[in-house]
C-alpha positions as CSV (number, residue, x, y, z in Angstrom):
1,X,27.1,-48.5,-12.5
2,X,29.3,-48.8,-15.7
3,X,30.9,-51.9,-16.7
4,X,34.3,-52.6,-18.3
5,X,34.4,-55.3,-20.9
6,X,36.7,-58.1,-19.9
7,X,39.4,-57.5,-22.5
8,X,40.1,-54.0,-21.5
9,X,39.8,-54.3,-18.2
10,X,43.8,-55.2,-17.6
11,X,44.9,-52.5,-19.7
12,X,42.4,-50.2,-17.4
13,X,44.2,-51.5,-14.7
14,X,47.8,-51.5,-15.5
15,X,46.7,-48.1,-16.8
16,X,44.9,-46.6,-13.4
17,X,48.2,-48.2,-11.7
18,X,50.4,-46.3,-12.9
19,X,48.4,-42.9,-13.1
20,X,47.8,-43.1,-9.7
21,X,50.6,-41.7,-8.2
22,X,50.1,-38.8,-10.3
23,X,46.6,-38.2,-9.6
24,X,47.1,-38.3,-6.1
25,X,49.7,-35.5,-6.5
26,X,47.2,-33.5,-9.0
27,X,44.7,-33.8,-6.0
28,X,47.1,-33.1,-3.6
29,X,47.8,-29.6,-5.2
30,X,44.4,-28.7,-6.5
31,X,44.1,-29.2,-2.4
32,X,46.5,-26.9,-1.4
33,X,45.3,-24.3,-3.9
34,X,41.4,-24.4,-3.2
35,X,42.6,-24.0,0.6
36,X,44.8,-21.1,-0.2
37,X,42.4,-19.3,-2.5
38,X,39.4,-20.3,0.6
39,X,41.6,-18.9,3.2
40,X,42.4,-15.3,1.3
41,X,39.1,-15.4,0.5
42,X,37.6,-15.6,4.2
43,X,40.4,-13.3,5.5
44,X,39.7,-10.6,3.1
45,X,35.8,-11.2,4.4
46,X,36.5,-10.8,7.8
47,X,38.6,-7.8,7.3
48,X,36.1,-6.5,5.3
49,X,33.5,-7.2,7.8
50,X,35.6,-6.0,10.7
51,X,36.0,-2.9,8.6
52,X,32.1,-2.4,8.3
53,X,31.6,-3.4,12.1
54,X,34.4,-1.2,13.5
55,X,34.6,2.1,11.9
56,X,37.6,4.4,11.7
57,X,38.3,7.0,14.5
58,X,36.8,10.1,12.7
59,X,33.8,8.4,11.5
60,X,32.9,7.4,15.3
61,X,33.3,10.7,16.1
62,X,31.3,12.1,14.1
63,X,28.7,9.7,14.8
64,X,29.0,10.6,18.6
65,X,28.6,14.2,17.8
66,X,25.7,13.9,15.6
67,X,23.9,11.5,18.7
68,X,24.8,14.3,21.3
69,X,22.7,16.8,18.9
70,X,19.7,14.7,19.5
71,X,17.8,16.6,22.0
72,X,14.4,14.6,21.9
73,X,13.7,11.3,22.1
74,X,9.8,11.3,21.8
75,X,8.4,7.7,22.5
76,X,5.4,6.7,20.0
77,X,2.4,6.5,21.6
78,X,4.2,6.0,24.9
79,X,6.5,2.6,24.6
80,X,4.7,1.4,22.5
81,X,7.1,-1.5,21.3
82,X,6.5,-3.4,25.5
83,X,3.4,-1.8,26.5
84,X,-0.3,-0.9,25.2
85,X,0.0,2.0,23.0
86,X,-1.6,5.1,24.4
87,X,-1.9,4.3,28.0
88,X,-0.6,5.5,31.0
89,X,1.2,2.0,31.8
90,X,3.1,3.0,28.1
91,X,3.8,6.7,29.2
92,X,5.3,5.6,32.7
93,X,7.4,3.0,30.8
94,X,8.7,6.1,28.3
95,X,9.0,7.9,31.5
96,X,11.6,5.6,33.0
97,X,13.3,4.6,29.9
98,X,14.8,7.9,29.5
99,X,12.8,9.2,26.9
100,X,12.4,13.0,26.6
101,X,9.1,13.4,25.1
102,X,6.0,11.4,24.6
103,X,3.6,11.1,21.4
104,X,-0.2,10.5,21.8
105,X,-2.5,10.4,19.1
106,X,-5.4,13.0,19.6
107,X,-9.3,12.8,18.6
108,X,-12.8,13.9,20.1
109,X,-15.6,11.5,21.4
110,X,-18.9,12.0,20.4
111,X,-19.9,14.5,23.4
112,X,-16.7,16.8,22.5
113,X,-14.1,15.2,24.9
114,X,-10.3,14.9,23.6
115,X,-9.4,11.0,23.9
116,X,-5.8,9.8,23.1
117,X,-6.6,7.2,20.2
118,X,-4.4,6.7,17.0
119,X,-7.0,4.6,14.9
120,X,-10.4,6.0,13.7
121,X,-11.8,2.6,15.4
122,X,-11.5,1.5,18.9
123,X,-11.6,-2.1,17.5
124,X,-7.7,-2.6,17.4
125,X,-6.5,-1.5,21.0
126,X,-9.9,-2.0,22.8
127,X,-12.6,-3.9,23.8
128,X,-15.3,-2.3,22.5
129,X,-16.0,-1.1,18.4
130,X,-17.0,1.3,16.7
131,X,-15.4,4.8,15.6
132,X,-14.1,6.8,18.0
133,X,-16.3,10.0,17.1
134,X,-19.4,8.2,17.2
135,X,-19.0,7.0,21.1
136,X,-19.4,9.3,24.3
137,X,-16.3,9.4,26.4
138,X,-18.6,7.5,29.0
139,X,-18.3,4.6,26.7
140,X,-14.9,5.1,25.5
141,X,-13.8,5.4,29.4
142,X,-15.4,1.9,30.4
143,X,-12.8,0.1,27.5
144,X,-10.2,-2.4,28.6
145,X,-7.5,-0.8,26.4
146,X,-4.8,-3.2,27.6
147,X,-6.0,-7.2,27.4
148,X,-5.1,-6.6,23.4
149,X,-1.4,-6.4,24.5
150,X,-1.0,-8.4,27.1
151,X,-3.4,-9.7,30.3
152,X,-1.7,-8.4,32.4
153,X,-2.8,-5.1,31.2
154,X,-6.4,-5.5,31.6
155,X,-7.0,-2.5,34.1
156,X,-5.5,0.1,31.3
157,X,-8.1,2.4,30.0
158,X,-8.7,4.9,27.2
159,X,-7.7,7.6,28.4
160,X,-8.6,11.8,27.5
161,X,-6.4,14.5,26.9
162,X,-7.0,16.0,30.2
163,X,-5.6,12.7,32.0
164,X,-2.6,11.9,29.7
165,X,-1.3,15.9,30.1
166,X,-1.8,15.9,34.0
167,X,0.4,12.2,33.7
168,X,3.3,13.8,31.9
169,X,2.8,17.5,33.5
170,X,6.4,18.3,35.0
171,X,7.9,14.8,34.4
172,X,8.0,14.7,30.6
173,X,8.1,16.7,27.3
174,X,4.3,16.2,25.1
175,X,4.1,15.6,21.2
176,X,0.5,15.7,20.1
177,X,-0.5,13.6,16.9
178,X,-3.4,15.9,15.8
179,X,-5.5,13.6,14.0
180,X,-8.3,16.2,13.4
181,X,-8.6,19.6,12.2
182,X,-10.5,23.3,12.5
183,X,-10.9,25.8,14.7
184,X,-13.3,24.1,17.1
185,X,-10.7,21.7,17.4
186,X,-8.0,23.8,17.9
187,X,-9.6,25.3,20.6
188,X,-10.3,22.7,22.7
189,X,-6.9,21.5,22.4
190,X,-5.7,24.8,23.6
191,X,-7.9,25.2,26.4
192,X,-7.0,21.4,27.7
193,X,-3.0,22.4,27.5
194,X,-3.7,25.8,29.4
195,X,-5.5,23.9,32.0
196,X,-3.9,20.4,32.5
197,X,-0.3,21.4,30.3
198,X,3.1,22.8,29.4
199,X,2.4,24.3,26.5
200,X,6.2,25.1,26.2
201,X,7.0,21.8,26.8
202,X,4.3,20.4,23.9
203,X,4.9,20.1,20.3
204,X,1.9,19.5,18.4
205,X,2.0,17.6,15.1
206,X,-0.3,19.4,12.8
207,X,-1.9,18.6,9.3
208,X,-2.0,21.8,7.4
209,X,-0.1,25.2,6.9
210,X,-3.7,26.4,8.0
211,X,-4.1,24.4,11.5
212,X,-0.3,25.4,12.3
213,X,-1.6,29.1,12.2
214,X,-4.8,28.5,14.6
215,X,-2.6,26.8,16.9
216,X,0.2,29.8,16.9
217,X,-2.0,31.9,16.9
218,X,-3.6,30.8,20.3
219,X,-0.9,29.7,21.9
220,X,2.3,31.3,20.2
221,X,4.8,29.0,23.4
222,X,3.7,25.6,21.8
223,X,6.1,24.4,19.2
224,X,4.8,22.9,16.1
225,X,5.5,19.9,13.5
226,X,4.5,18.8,10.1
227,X,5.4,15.2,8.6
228,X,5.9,16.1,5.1
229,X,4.4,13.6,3.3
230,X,4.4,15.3,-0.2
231,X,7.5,17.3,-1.6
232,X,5.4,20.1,-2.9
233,X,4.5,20.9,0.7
234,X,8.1,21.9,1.2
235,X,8.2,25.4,0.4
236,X,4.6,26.6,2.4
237,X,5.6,25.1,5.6
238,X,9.0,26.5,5.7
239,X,7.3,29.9,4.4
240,X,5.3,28.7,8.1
241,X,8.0,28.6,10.1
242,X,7.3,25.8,11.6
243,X,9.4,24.3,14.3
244,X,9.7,20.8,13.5
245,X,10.0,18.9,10.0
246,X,10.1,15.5,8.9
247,X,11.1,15.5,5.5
248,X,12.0,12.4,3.5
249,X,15.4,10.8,3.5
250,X,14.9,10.5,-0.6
251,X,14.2,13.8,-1.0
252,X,17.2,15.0,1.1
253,X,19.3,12.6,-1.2
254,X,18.0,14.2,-4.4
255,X,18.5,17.8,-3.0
256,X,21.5,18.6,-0.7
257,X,20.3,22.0,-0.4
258,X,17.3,20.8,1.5
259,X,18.8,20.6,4.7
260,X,20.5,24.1,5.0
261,X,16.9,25.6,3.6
262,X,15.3,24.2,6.4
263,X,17.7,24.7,9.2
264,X,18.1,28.5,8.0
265,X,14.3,28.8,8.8
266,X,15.0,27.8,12.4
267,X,13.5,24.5,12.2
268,X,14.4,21.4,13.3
269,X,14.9,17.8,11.8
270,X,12.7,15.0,13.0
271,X,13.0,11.7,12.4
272,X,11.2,8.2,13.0
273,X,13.7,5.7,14.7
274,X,11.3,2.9,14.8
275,X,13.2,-0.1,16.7
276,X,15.8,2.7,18.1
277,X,18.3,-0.1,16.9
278,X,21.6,1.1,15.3
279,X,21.1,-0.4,11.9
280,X,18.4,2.0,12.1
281,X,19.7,5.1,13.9
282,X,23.1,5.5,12.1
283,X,21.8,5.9,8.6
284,X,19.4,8.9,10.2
285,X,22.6,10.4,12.1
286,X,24.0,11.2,8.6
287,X,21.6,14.2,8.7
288,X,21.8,15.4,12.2
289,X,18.8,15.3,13.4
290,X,17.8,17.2,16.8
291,X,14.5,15.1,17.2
292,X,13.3,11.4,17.2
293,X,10.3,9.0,17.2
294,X,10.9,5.3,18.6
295,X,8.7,2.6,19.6
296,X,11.6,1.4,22.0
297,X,12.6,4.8,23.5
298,X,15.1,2.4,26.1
299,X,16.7,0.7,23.1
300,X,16.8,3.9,21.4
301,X,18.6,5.6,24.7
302,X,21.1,3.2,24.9
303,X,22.0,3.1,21.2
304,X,22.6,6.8,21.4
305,X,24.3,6.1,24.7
306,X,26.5,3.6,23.3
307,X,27.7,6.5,20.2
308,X,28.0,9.5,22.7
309,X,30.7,7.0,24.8
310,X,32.6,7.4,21.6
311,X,33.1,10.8,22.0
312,X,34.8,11.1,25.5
313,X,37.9,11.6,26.2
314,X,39.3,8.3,27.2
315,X,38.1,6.9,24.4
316,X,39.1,9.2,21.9
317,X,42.3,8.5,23.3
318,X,41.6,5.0,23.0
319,X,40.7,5.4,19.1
320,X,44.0,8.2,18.7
């Protein structure tokens, strides 16, 4: 506390008497004007904010058009974001959340059998260890591939190749994560789509400009896919034709061309959606893409639901 010495403190006083009036009024209008300048302030927010919520007419619309030229929502590893990854309780979910294809990862046991598995280990989604290639499908077959996720999902099981093709056979589209390579390989996963597949309903994600070939070659109806994960690659898969790309949204931004030079190959743009959610779906809609990957295939759905609505007549009208 600070203390006034006795023989100023009348002066103070007499002083603070008659300053107080105009203080009060000083206060009064540094008031008003901190509330003025506050009020612009949160009004020009809002607008701005209403502006970056609610977009204009033509920008809606072309959102809405570039959501109807999606023609594949693939759901990774089944739904993977509310079920166990890689089971047939996660494909039957992507099933009836409206999702067009379904991604499975794709390995060989010990013995030679295809299993759907996305890590080297079993030790993440299972209840056993151990790398995938070094166990029989006998033991891969007796793993609880569920309890990880969720107890009530204790009766899922690893499943093969064979069992997750005869799941989705006329119901859904396949996309095959090959996580291997050569022509042993190559063969095998031909012969199971041939037996137990659409192979003109499957898109195969492959690794090399090499294990596209073996693939076409053996089964020219089977589309196929590379994630480009270096920007030299560029050039030799085009020169592949391959039928699905992934190229990176910075390397799009440093090269506009890169777009057009794909498309004029006949290949399509893939995309990974992740959430499906539209803070992450409208930046990829910028670049049209025909194809993408979601953990949430229903949440993607409905985002791209919610965009194509924009583009009907009544609410075009609505927008006009």
């Amino acid at each position: 506390m600070i203390h006034i010495h006795d023989s100023c403190r009348s002066a103070f006083a007499r002083k603070h008497s008659l300053c107080r009036s105009e203080i009060q009024q000083r206060d009064a209008v540094r008031c008003f004007v901190f509330m003025a300048v506050f009020l612009v302030a949160a009004c020009t927010g809002a607008q701005v904010r209403a502006a970056d919520a609610a977009p204009s007419a033509s920008h809606s619309g072309d959102l809405a058009a570039a959501a109807e030229a999606v023609q594949r929502i693939s759901a990774h590893r089944g739904s993977s974001h509310d079920r166990p990854e890689n089971t047939i309780s996660a494909i039957e979910r992507a099933i009836e959340a409206g999702a067009t294809a379904v991604e499975i990862d794709v390995r060989t046991s010990r013995d030679g059998k295809l299993v759907i598995m996305h890590d080297a280990k079993v030790d993440r989604t299972t209840s056993g260890s151990g790398r995938v290639n070094d166990l029989t499908w006998a033991e891969l077959a007796a793993l609880d591939a569920g309890t990880w996720f969720g107890a009530e999902y204790h009766s899922q099981r690893v499943l093969s190749l064979d069992q997750a093709l005869q799941v989705c056979r006329g119901r859904i589209a396949v996309q095959l994560d090959l996580k291997e390579e050569g022509v042993v390989f190559a063969d095998r996963i031909v012969a199971a789509l041939r037996a137990h597949g659409e192979p003109a309903r499957t898109i195969s994600a492959v690794r090399t400009v090499e294990q596209s070939r073996q693939l076409k070659e053996r089964l020219p109806e089977m589309k196929t896919l590379i994630f480009l994960r270096q920007k030299k690659q560029v050039d030799a898969f085009l020169a592949a034709n391959l039928d699905y790309l992934r190229p990176q949204i910075d390397w799009i931004e440093e090269d506009p061309t890169l777009l057009r030079r794909i498309r004029e190959t006949g290949a399509k743009i893939h995309f990974d959606a992740t959430t499906g959610t539209p803070e992450i779906v409208l930046p990829l809609l910028k670049y049209h893409p025909e194809s993408l990957l979601c953990d949430d295939p229903g949440q993607l759905v409905k985002t791209l639901d919610q965009l194509r609505a924009k583009n009907q007549p009544g609410n075009r009208n609505a927008q006009e």
